[in-house]
C-alpha positions as CSV (number, residue, x, y, z in Angstrom):
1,X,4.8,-17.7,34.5
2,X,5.1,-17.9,31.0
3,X,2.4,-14.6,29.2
4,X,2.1,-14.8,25.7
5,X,0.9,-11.5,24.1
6,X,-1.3,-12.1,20.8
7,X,-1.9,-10.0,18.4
8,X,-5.1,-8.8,17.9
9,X,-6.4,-7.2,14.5
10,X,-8.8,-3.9,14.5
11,X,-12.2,-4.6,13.6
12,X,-12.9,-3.2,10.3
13,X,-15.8,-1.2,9.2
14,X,-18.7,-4.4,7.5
15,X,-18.4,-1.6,4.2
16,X,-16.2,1.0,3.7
17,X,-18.0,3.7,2.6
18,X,-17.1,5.6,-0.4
19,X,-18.1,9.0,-1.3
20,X,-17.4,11.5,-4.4
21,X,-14.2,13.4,-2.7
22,X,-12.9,9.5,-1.6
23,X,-12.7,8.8,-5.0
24,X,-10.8,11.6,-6.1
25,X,-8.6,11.2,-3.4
26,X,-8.1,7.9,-4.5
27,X,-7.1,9.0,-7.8
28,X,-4.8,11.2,-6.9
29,X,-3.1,9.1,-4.7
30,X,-2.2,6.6,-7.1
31,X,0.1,8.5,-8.8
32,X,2.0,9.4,-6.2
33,X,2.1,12.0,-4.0
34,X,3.0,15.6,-4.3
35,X,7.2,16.4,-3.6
36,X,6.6,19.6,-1.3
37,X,6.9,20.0,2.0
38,X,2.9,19.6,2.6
39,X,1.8,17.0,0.2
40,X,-1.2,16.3,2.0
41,X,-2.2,19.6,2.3
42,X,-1.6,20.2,-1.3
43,X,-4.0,17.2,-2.3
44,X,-6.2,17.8,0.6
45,X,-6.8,21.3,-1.5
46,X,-7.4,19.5,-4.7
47,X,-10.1,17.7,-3.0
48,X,-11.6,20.5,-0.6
49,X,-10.6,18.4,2.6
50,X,-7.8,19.6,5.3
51,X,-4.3,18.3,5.6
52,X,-5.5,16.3,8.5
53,X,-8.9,14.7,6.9
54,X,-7.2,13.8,3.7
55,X,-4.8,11.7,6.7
56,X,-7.9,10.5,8.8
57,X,-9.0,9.8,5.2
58,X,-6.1,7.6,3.9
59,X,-6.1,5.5,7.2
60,X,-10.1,4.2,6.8
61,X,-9.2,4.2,3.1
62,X,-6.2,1.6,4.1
63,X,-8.2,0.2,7.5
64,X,-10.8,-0.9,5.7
65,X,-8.6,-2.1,2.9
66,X,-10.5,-0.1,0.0
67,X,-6.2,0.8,-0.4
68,X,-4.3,-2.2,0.3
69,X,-1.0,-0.6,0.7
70,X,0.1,2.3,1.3
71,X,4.1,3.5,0.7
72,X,6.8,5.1,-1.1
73,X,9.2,3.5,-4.3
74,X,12.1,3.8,-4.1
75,X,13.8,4.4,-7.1
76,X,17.5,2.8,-5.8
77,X,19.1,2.6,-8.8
78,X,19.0,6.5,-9.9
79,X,20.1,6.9,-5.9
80,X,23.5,4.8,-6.5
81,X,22.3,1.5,-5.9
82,X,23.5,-0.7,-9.0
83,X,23.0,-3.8,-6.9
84,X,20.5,-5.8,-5.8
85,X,19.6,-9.6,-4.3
86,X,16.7,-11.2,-3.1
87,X,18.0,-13.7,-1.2
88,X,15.8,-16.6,-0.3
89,X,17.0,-18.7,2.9
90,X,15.4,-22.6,4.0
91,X,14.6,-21.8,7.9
92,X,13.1,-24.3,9.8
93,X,9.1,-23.3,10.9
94,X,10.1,-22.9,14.2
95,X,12.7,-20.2,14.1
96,X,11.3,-18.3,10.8
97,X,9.3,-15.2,13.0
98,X,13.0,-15.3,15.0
99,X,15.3,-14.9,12.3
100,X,13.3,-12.7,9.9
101,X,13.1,-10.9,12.7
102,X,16.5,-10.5,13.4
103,X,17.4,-9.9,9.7
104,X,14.6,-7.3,9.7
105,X,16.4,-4.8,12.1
106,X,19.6,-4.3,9.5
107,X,19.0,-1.2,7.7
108,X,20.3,-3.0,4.4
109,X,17.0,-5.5,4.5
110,X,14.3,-3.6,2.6
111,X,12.0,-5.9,2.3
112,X,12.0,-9.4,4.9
113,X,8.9,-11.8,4.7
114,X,7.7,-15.1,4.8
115,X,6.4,-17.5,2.1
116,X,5.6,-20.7,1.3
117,X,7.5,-23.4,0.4
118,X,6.8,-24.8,-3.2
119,X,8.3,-28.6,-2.7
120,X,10.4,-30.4,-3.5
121,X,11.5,-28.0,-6.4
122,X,11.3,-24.4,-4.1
123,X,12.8,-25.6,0.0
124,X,13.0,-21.1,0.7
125,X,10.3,-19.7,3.1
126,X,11.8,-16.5,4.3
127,X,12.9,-13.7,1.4
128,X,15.1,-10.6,1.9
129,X,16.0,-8.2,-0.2
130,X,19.5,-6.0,-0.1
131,X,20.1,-3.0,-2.4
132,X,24.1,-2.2,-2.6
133,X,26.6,-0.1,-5.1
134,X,27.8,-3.4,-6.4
135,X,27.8,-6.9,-5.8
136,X,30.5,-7.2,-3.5
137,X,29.0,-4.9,-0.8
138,X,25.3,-7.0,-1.1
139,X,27.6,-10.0,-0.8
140,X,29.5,-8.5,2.4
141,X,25.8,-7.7,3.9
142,X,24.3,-11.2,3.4
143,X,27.6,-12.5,5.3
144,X,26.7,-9.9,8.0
145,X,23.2,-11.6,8.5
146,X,24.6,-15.1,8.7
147,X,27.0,-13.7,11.5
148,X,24.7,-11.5,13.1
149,X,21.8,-13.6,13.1
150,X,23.7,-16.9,13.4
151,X,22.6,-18.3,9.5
152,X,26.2,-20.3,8.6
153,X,23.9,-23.8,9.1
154,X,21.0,-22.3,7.5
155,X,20.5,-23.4,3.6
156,X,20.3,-19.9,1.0
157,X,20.6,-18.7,-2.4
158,X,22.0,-15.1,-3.4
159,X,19.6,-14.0,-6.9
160,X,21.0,-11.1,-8.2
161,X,18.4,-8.9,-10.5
162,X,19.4,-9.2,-14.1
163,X,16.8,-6.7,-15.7
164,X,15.3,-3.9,-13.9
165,X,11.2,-3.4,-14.4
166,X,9.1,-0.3,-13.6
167,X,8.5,0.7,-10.5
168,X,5.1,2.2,-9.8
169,X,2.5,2.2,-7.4
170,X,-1.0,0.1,-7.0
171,X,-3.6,1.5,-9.6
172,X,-6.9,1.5,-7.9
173,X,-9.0,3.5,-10.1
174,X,-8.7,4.1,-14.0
175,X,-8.1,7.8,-15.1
């Protein structure tokens, strides 16, 4: 008997509501988040909320998609990684969820998603990103994935960065 399990999304609140403390929350947020060992403690007392409501907060904030994403930037480069590649690989519809899926478990892959193609110029639906120390050890890593995952059939480019932009995160409200 062949049980498919499908995925179901929450239902989201019809309108987020919004209050005073939200919105400072919200600004506070944005530029990051305090380094200490209780950084939402720390904002929750910038705020007047507990460590636990400025959570409970953040999650309906990011539920009900008043904060779109929520996560951390990585600065690589100042952590030794001078190398990085998005590579973009041609995988038939059928197999992308299966492959990115399998390319998403290597702890190299920071970022694994699909998008669509843009033909005839752009064939790539499935982009990952590797950070190494240099070229060759990205290079090593992408041949990894072709083993691993069993790519050597499977159509790719290697794009190295030339030019590295500021990182930052989203800006929901102005100062």
């Amino acid at each position: 008997m062949d049980m498919k399990v499908k995925y179901r999304q929450p239902a989201l609140p019809p309108q987020a509501k919004i209050d005073e403390q939200d919105e400072a929350l919200i600004k506070l947020i944005q530029t990051g988040l305090p380094l200490t060992a209780r950084p939402y403690a720390d904002l929750g007392k910038q705020v007047g909320m507990t460590e636990e409501q400025v959570i409970n907060r953040i999650a309906y904030l990011n539920k009900s998609n008043v904060i779109k994403r929520f996560g951390i930037v990585v600065r690589h480069h100042e952590l030794g990684y001078k190398a990085n590649a998005m590579t973009v690989w041609n995988i038939d519809d059928d197999k992308v969820s299966q492959l990115g899926a399998c390319m998403g478990e290597f702890d190299f892959v920071t970022l694994c998603y699909r998008r669509p193609r843009r033909l005839p110029e752009w064939p790539y639906n499935l982009f990952t990103m590797i950070h190494g120390k240099d070229r060759e050890h990205v290079l090593s890593n992408i041949e990894m994935l072709v083993n691993q995952c069993g790519l050597d059939s499977v159509e790719h480019q290697v794009l190295f960065s030339t030019q590295r932009f500021k990182q930052r995160g989203a800006i929901y409200r102005k100062s």
